[in-house]
N, C-alpha and C positions, 0 to 999 in steps of 0.2 A: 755108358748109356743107361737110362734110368731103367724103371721097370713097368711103368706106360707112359701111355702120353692123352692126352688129353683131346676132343674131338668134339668141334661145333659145328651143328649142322643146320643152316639158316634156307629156310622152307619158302619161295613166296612166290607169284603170280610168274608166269615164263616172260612176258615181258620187261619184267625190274630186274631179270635176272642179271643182265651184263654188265645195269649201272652196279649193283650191287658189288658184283665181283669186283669191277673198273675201283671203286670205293676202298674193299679190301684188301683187295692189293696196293693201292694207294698207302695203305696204313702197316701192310703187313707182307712180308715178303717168305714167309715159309709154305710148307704146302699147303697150298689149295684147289681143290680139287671143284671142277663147274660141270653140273648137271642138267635136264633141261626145266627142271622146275628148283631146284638145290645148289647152295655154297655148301661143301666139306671144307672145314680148318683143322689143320691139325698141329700139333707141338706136345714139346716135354712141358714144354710152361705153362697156367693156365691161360684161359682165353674169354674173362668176363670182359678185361679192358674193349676187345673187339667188339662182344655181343652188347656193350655198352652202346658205342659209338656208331651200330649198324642201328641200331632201336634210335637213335637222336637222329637218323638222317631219317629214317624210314616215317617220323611225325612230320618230314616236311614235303615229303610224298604223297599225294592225292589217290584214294581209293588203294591202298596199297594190301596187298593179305601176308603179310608175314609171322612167323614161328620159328624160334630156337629149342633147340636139342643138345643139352651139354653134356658126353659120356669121359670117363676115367677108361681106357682101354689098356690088355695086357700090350708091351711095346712088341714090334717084330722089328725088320731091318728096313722099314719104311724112307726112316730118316736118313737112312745110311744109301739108299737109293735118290731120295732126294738132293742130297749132296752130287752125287755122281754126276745128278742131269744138270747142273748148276754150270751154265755158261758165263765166261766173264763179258764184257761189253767196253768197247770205247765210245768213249763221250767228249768230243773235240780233244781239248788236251789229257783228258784223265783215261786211265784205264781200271776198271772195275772188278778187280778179283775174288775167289776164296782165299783162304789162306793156305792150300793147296794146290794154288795154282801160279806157275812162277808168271814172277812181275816181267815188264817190259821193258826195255831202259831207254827207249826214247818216247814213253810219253810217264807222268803225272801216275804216279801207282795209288792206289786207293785201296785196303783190302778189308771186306765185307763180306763174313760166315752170316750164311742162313739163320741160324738158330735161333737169333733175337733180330733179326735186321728186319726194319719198318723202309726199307728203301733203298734197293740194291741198282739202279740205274735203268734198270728193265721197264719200267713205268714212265710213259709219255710224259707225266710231270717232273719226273726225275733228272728225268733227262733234257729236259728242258733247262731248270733251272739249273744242270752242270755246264750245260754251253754259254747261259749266260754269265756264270760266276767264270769260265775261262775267258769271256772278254770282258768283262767289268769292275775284277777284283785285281786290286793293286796291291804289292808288298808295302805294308804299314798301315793300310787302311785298316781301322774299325769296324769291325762285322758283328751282326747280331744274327742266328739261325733260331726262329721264331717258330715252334711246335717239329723239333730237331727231330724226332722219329730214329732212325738208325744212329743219325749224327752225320750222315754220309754229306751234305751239302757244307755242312759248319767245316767236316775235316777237309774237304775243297779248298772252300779258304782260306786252312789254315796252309796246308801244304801249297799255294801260295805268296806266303808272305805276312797272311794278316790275324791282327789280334781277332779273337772271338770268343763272343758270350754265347750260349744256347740256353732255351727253354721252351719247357713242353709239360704240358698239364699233366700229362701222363706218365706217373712214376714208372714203369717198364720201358718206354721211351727214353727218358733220363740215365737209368740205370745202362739201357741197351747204347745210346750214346754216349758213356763212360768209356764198357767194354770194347767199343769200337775204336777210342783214343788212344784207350792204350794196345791195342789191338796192330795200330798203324806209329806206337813210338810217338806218338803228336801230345801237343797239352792243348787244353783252351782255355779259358783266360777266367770267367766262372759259367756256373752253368746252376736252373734252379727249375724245381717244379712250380709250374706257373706258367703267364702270360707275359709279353712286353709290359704290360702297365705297372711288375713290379721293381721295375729300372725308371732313372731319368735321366739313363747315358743317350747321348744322341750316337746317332751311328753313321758313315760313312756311307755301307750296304746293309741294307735290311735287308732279310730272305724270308719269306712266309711260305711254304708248301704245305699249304692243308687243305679246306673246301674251299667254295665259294659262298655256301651262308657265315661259316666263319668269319673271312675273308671279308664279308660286309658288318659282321657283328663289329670285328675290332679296329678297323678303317682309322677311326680317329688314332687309337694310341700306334698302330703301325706308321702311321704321315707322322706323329708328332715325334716318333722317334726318331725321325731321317736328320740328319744337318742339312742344313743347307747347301743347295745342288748335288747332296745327296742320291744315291738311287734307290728304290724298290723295285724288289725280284720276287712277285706274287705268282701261285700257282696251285694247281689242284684243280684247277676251273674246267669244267665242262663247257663245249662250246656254245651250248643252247643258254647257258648260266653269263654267258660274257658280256651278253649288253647290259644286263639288268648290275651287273657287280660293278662296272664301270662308271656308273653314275657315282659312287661311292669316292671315286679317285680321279675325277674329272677334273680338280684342283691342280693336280700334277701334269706332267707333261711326257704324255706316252711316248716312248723312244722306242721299242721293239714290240713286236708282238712272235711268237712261236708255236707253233702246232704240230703237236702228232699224236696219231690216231685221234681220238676226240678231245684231247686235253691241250689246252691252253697255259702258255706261260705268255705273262704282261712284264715289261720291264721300265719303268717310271723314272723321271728326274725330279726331285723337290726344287725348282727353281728360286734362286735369291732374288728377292726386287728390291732390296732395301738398298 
């Protein structure tokens, strides 16, 4: 254990508070701790990537008052309490562990440590997009996992059957998606910092889990990436966020929709007409 840990504390209006949190746990799956005007983040690691990513959502927020607090603290057994409370989770065929927690043998083992994980199953969109990778991904299919986070969706796949690329803008995501491969004995097939737009592999399944402005920003290069009849497995969407993003992918041919607590997963076909 190191000798602190690092502590971000994001300040703003009591009403933004829950998207806020919904957001970073979306992105972040270590402690956090939810106050009635405050997000507490905590890790050994540092945490500008987060306070990055909470300031780009918060310019698309209307009258919004927010403030970051980044302290270096002396460490205590924080972390080591936080592991304790760490429950595993089933997700149709997958089961979601630490690496202290024994696997199961009759479902799909996945094992996912706290310490870097950006997406442990625990999360509406997470868990969305694992129900639909256990009915939609097929052994030998082509998979791209598009702003991979943990890696936990890509390793789905791969554990599966299917080859997979990941990418994610975010070098601690990349890195944390490495540790997780080899974490679970799995390879993936390449993996880079960045977007879809730096491939012109077409894919089988494409997996996006990240927002919904995102989600509308790269619309184009996620379609051109599908083969044809293809699927996309989009997620992160807020349900208030789902009409307006849908107009984006209205070219496709909606085959599922999924909800829980407020988060939306969409599952699409790229249709052949030729």
């Amino acid at each position: 254990m190191q000798n602190s840990y690092h502590q971000l504390t994001i300040k703003t209006d009591k009403q933004f508070v829950d998207l806020i949190s919904d957001f970073v746990s979306l992105i972040y799956a270590d402690g956090i701790e939810i106050g009635e005007d405050r997000i507490i983040i905590r890790s050994e690691e540092r945490l500008d990537h987060i306070k990055k990513q909470v300031k780009d959502l918060a310019k698309s927020i209307d009258k919004i008052n927010i403030s970051f607090e980044c302290k270096e603290l002396p460490n205590s057994d924080w972390i080591e309490q936080y592991q304790q409370s760490i429950q595993p989770i089933e997700v149709g065929k997958f089961y979601i562990h630490p690496s202290w927690d024994k696997p199961k043998d009759d479902k799909i083992n996945i094992i996912v440590d706290p310490a870097l994980a950006f997406g442990s199953g625990h999360h509406g969109s997470t868990y969305g997009c694992l129900e639909a990778i256990g009915k939609y991904v097929q052994s030998g299919d082509n998979v791209i996992d598009v702003g991979c986070g943990s890696g936990i969706l890509g390793l789905a796949a791969t554990k599966l059957g299917a080859t997979v690329d990941l990418c994610d803008t975010d070098i601690v995501s990349v890195e944390s998606t490495k540790e997780n491969f080899k974490l679970n004995n799995e390879k993936y097939n390449k993996i880079w910092q960045g977007s879809v737009n730096k491939t012109e592999k077409k894919y089988d399944i494409v997996l996006a889990n990240i927002i919904a402005d995102v989600l509308k920003a790269i619309a184009a290069n996620l379609k051109s990436s599908i083969e044809d009849n293809g699927i996309l497995i989009i997620s992160g969407i807020l349900d208030k966020k789902e009409s307006s993003l849908k107009e984006h992918y209205s070219d496709l041919k909606l085959l599922e929709r999924k909800q829980k607590d407020e988060w939306v997963t969409l599952i699409y076909k790229k249709e052949f007409n030729g």
